[in-house]
NULUM-56501 format. One record per residue: residue in three letters; x, y, z of N, C-alpha, C in turn. Coordinates in steps of 0.2 Angstrom, whole numbers, padded with zeros to 4 digits, always signed. Layout:
residues N
ALAXYZXYZXYZ;...
//
This chain:
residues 276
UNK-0037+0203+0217-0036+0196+0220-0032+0192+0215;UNK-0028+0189+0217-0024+0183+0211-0026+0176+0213;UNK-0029+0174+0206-0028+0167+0208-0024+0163+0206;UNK-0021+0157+0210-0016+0153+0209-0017+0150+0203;UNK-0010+0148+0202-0007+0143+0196-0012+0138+0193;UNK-0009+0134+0200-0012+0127+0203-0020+0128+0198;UNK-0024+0134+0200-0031+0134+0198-0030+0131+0189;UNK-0029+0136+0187-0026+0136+0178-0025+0129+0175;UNK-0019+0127+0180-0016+0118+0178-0023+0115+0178;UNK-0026+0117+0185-0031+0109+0186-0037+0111+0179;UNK-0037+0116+0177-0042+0116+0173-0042+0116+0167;UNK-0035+0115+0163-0033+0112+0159-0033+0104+0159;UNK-0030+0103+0164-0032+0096+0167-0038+0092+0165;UNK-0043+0095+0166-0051+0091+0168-0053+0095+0157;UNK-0049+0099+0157-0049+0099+0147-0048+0093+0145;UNK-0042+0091+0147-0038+0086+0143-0044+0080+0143;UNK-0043+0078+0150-0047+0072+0153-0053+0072+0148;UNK-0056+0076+0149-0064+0079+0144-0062+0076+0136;UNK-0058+0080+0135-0056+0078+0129-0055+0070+0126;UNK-0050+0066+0131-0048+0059+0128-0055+0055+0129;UNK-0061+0058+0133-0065+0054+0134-0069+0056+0128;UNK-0069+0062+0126-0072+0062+0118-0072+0060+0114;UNK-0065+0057+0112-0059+0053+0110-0062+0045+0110;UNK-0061+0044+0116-0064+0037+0117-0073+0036+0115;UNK-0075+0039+0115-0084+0037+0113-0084+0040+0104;UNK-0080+0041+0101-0079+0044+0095-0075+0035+0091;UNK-0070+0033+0094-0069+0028+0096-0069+0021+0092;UNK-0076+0021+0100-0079+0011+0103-0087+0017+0096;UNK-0088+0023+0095-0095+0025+0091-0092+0022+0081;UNK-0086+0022+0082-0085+0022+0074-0080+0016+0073;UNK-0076+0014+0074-0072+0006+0077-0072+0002+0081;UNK-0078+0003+0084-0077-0001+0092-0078-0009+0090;UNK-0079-0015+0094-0081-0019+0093-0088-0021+0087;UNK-0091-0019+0088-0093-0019+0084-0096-0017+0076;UNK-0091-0011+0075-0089-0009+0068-0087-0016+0064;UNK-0090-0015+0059-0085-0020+0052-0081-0018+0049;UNK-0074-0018+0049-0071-0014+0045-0068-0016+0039;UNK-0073-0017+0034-0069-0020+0028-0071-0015+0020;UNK-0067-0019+0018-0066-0014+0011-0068-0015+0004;UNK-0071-0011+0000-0070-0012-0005-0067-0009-0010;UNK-0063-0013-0015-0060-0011-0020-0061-0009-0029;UNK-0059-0008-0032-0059-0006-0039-0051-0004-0043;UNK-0048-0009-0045-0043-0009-0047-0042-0010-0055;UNK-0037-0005-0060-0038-0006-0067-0029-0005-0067;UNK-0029-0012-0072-0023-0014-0073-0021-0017-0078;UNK-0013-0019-0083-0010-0024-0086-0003-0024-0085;UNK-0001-0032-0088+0007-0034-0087+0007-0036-0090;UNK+0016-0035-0092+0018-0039-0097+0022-0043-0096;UNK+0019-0049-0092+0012-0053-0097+0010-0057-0093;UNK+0010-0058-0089+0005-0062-0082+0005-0058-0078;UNK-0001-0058-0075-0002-0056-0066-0008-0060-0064;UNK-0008-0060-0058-0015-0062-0053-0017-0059-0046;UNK-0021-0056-0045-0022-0051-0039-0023-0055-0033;UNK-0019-0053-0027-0022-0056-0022-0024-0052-0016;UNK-0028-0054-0011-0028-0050-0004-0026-0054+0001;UNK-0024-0052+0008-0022-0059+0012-0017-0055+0017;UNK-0016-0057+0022-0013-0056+0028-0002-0054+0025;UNK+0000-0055+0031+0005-0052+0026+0010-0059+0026;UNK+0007-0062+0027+0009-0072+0025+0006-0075+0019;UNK+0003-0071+0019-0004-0075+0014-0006-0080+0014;UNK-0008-0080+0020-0010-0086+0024-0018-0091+0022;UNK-0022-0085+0020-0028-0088+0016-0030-0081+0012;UNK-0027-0083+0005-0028-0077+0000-0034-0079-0003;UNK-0037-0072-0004-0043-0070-0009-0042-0068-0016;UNK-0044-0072-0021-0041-0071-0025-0046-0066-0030;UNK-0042-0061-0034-0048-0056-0036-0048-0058-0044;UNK-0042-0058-0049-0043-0063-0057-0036-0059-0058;UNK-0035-0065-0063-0028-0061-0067-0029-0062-0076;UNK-0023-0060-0079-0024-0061-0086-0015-0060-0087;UNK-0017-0061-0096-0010-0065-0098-0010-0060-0105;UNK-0011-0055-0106-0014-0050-0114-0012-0044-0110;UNK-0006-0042-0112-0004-0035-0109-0008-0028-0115;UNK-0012-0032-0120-0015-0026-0124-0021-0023-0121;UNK-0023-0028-0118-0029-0025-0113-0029-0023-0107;UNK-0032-0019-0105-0034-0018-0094-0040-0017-0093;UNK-0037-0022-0091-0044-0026-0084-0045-0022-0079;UNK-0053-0022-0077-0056-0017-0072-0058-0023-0065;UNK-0055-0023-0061-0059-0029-0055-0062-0026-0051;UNK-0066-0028-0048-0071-0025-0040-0071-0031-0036;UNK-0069-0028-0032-0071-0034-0025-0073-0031-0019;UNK-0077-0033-0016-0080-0032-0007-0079-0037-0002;UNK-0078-0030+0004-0078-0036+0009-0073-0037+0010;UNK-0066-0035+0009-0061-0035+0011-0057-0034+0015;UNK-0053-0037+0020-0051-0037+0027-0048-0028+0027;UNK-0051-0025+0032-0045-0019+0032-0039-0019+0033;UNK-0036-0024+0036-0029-0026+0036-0023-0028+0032;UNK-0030-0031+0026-0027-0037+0022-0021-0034+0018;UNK-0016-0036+0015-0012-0032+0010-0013-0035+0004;UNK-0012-0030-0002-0013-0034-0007-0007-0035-0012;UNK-0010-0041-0014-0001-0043-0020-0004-0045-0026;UNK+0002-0044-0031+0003-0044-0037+0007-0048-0040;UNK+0007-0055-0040+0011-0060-0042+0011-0060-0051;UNK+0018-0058-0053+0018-0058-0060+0024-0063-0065;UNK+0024-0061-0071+0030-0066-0071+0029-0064-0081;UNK+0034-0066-0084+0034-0063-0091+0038-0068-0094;UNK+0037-0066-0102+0040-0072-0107+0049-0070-0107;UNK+0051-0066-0103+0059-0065-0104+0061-0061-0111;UNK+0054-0059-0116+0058-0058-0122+0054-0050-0124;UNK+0058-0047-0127+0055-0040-0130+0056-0035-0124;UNK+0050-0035-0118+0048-0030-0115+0043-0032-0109;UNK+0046-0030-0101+0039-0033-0098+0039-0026-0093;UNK+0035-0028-0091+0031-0021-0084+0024-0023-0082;UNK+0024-0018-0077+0018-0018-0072+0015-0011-0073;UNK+0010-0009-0073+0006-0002-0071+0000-0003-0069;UNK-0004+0001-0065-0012+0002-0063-0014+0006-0059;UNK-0018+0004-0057-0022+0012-0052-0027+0007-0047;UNK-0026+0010-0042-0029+0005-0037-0033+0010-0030;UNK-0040+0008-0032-0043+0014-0026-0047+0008-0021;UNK-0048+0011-0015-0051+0010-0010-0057+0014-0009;UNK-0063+0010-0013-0067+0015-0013-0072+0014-0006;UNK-0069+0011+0000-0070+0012+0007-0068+0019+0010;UNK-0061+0020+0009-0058+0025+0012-0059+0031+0007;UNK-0058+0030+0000-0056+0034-0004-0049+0036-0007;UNK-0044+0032-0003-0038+0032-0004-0037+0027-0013;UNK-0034+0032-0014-0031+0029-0024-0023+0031-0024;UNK-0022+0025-0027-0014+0026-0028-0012+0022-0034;UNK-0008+0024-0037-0004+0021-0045+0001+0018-0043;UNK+0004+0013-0048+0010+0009-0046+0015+0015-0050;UNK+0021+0014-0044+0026+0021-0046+0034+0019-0042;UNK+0037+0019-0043+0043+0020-0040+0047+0024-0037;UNK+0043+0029-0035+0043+0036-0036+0045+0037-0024;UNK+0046+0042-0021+0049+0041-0015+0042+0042-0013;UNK+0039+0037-0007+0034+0037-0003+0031+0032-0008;UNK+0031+0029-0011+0026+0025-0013+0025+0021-0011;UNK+0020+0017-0010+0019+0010-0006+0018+0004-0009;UNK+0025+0005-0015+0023-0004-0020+0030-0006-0016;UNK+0030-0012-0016+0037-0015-0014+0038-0021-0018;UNK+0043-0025-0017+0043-0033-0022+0047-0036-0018;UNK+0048-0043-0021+0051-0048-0020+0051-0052-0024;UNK+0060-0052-0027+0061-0055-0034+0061-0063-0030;UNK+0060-0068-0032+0057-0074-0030+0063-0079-0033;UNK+0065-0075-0039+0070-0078-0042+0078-0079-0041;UNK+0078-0075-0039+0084-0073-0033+0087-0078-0026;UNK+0079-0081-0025+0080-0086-0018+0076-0095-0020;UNK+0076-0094-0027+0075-0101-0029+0075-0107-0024;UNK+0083-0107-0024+0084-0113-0020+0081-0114-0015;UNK+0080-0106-0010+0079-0109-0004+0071-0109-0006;UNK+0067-0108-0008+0061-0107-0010+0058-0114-0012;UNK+0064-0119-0016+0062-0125-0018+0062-0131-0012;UNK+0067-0128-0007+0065-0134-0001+0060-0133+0003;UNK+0056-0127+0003+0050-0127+0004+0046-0129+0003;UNK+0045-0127-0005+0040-0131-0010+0046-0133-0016;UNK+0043-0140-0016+0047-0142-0022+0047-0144-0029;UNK+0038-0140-0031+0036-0136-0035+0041-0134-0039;UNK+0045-0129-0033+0048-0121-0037+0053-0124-0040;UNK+0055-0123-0045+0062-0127-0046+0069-0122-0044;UNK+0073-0126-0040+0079-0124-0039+0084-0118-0043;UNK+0081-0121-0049+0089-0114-0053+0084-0109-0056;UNK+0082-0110-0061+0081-0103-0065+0072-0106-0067;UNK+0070-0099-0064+0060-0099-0068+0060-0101-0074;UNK+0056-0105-0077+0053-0104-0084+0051-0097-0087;UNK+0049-0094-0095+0048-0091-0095+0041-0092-0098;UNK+0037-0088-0097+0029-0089-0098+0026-0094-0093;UNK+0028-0092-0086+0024-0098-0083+0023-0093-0076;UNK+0018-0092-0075+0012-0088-0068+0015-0093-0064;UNK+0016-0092-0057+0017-0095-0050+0009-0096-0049;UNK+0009-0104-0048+0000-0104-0043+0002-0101-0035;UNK-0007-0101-0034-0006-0098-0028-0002-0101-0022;UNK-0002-0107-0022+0004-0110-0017+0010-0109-0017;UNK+0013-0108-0024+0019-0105-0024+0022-0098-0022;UNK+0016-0094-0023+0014-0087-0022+0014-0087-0013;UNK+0011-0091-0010+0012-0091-0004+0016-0094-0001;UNK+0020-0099-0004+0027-0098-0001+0032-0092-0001;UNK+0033-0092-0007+0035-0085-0009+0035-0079-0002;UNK+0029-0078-0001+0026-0071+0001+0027-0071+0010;UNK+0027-0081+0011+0029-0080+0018+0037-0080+0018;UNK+0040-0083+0015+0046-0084+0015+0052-0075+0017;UNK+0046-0073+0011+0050-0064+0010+0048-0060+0016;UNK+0043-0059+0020+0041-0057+0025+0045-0061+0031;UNK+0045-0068+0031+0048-0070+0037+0058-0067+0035;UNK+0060-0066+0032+0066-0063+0031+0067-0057+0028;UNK+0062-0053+0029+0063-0044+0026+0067-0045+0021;UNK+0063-0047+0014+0067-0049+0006+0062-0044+0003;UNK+0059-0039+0005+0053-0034+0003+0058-0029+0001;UNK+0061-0025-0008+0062-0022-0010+0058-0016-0012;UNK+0063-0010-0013+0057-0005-0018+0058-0007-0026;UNK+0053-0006-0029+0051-0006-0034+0056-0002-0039;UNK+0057-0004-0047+0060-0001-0050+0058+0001-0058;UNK+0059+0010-0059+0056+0010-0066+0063+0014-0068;UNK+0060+0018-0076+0063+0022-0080+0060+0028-0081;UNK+0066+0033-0083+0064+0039-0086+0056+0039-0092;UNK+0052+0046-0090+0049+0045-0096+0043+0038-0097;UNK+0043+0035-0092+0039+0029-0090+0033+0030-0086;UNK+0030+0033-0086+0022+0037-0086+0016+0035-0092;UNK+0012+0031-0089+0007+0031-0096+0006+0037-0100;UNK+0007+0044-0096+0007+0051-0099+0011+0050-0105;UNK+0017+0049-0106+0023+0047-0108+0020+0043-0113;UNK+0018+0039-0116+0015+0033-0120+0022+0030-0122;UNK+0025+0027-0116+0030+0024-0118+0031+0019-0123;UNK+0036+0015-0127+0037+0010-0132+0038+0005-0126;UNK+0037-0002-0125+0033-0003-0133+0026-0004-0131;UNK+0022-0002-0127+0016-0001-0124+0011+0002-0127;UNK+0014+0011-0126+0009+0016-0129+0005+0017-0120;UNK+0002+0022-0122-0005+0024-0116-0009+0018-0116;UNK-0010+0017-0111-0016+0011-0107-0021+0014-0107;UNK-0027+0014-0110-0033+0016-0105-0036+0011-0102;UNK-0039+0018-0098-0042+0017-0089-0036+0017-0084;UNK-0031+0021-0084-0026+0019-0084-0023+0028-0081;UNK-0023+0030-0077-0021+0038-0077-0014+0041-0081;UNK-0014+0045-0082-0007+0049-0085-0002+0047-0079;UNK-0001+0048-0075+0003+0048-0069+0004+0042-0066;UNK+0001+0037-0067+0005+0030-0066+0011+0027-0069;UNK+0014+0025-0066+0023+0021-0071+0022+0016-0071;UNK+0027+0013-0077+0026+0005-0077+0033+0004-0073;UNK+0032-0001-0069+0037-0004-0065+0040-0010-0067;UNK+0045-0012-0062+0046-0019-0061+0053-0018-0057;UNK+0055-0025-0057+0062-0026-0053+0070-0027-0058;UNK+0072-0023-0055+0080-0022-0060+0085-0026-0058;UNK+0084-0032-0061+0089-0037-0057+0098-0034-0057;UNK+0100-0032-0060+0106-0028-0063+0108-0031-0069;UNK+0106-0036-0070+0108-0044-0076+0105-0043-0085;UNK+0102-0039-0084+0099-0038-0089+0100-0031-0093;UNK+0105-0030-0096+0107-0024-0099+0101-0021-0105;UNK+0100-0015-0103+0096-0011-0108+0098-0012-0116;UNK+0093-0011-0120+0093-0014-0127+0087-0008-0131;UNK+0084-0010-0134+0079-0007-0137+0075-0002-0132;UNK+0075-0006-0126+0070-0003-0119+0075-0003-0113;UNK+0074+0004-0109+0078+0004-0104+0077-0001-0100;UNK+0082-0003-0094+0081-0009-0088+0078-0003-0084;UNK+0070-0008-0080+0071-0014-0079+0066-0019-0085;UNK+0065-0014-0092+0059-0017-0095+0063-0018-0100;UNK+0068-0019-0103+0071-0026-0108+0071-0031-0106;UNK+0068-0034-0112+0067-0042-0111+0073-0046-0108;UNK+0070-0048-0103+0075-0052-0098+0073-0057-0093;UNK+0075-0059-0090+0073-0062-0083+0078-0059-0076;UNK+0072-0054-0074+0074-0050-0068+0074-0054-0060;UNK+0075-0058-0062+0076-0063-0055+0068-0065-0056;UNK+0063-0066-0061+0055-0070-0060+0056-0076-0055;UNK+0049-0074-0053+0045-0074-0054+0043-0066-0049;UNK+0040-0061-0050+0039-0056-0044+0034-0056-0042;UNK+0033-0057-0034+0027-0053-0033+0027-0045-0029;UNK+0021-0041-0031+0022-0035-0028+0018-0033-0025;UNK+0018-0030-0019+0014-0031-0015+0012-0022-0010;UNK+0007-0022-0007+0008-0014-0005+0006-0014+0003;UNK+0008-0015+0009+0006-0017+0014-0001-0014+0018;UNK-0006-0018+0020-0012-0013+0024-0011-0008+0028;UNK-0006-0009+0031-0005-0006+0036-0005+0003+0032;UNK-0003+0004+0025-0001+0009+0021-0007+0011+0018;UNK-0014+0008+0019-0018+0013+0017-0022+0014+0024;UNK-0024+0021+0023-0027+0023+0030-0033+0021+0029;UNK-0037+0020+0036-0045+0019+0037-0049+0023+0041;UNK-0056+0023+0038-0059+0030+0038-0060+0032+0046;UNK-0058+0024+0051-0058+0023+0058-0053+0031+0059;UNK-0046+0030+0057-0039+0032+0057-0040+0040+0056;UNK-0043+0041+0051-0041+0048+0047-0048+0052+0052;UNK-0053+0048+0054-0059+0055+0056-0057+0056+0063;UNK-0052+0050+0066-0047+0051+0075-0044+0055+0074;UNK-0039+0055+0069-0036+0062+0069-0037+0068+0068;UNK-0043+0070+0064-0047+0073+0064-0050+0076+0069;UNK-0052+0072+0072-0056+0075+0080-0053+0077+0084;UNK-0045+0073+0085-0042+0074+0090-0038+0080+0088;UNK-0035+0083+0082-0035+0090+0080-0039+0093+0084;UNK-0044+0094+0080-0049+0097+0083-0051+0100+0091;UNK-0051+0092+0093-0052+0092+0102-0046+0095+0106;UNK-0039+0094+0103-0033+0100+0105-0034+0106+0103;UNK-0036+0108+0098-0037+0114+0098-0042+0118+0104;UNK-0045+0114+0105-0051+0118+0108-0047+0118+0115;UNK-0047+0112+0116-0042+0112+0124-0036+0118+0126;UNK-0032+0118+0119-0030+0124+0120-0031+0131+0120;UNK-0035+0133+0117-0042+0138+0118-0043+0140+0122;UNK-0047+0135+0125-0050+0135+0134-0045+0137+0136;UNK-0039+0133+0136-0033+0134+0144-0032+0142+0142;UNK-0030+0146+0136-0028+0151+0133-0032+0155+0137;UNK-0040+0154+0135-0044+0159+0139-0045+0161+0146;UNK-0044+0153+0150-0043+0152+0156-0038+0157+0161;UNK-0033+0154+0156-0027+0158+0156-0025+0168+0158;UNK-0030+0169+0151-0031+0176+0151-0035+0181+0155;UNK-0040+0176+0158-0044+0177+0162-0042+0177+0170;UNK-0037+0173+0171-0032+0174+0177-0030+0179+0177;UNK-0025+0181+0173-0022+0188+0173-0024+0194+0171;UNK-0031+0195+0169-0036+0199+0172-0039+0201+0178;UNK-0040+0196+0181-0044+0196+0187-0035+0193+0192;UNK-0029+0195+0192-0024+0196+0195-0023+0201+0197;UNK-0024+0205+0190-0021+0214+0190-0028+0216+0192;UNK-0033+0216+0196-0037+0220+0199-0035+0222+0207;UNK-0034+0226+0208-0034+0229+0215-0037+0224+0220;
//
C-alpha cells in the first residue's frame, strides 16, 4: 500500500505549527508582558584622564549616571542595577592634550553573563564620536560647547554629552574606535604599565584624529587633541538578552526535532510503500 505525499507534507505541517506554538508559550513564559527585563552591571576601568559612565536610550534622552573619575593611576570597580535592557551605554571622556591619553576596561553584564573589553579589534562593539570635530554645529545647539576648539582638562557635563550623543546618532557620526600595536594591558604598555582588575586582553583605545603625529607614544595615544571631547559608546541592541539567547536555543532544538519527526515520517512512508 503507498501512502501519498500530501500525507508526509501535512504532517510535517501540523510539526511546524506544534512547534511555533512552543515557541510562542516559551516566549509570553520568559519575555512576555510581564517579564522585567533589566540588567545589572559591573564594570572596571581608567582614562587618561576623564571619563563618566552613562546608561540611556540611544539619544540619551534621560541618562543614568553610574561615576566617573579624573586619576588614570587608579580603576575604578562600578555596579549598578536595574538597567534598562535596551539602554546603551556611553563613555564620555576627554584628556589634558599633554603626554599620553586612552581608554581601557572590562564591562560584564552580570544579567546575561555577556563581558567584553574595550578593543578595536573587528566585531567589537566600542564605537565614538569625536565631538570635536562637529564643534560648531554642536555649539548652535548648546552654546555651552564652544565653537572652535575644546579646552584641555575639561569633562563635558551631562547636557553636553547629550547634545553630543543626539546630534551623532541623528546624523550616523558613530565611528569605530582606534588603538595600537602591542596595546593590551597584557603588553603593559608605556606610559601606563598593566592596570589591575583589568584583564590581559583588553586595549587601550581612543580616536585618531589623523592631527596628532606619534612622538614618544604611538597615535592615537600621543599627547594631543583627537578631535575632544569623545564619547564612546556600545549599542544595546549588541548585548544579547537571556530572553534572546534561550529562543534560539529552543528554536534549535524545536527544528531539530521537527526535522526528525518529518525524517522518521518520511521513512516510515517508504516502508510501508515497498510492501506488497
Amino acid at each position: 500500500m503507498r501512502i501519498a505525499a500530501s500525507h508526509w507534507r501535512s504532517a510535517v505541517h501540523v510539526g511546524a505549527l506544534r512547534a511555533f506554538a512552543l515557541l510562542t508559550v516559551l516566549a509570553t513564559m520568559i519575555g512576555g508582558p510581564g517579564a522585567t527585563l533589566a540588567d545589572n552591571w559591573s564594570m572596571s576601568i581608567t582614562v587618561d584622564n576623564y571619563y563618566d559612565i552613562y546608561f540611556g536610550d540611544q539619544f540619551l534622552t534621560t541618562p543614568t549616571f553610574v561615576g566617573g573619575d579624573g586619576d588614570w593611576t587608579t580603576t575604578e570597580t562600578w555596579g549598578i542595577t536595574g538597567v534598562a535592557a535596551t539602554d546603551f551605554l556611553y563613555v564620555p571622556t576627554a584628556s589634558d592634550h599633554f603626554v599620553a591619553q586612552g581608554f581601557i576596561g572590562e564591562f560584564k553584564n552580570l544579567t546575561t553573563g555577556y563581558t567584553f573589553v574595550t578593543s578595536d579589534n573587528l566585531g567589537s562593539p566600542w564605537e565614538v564620536f569625536p565631538a570635536g570635530q562637529y564643534l560648531a554645529a554642536l555649539n548652535a545647539l548648546d552654546p555651552t560647547i564652544p565653537a572652535g576648539v575644546w579646552p584641555a582638562s575639561t569633562q563635558p557635563t551631562v547636557t553636553q554629552v547629550q547634545t553630543a550623543v543626539a546630534y551623532a546618532t541623528t546624523n550616523g557620526l558613530w565611528v569605530a574606535t582606534d588603538s595600537a600595536a602591542s596595546y593590551t594591558n597584557g603588553d603593559s604598555p608605556l606610559p601606563w604599565g598593566a592596570r589591575p582588575s583589568i584583564p590581559a586582553s583588553a586595549e587601550w583605545i581612543w580616536h585618531d584624529s589623523g592631527g596628532v603625529p606619534s612622538g614618544a607614544y604611538p597615535s592615537p595615544f600621543q599627547g594631543g587633541n583627537h578631535n575632544e571631547f569623545l564619547v564612546f559608546r556600545v549599542e544595546g541592541a549588541a548585548i544579547p538578552e537571556p530572553t534572546t539567547l534561550v529562543l534560539l536555543s529552543c528554536g534549535i532544538v524545536v527544528c531539530g526535532i521537527v526535522v526528525a519527526g518529518a525524517g522518521t515520517r518520511r521513512q516510515r512512508t517508504r516502508s510501508l510503500s515497498n510492501r506488497p
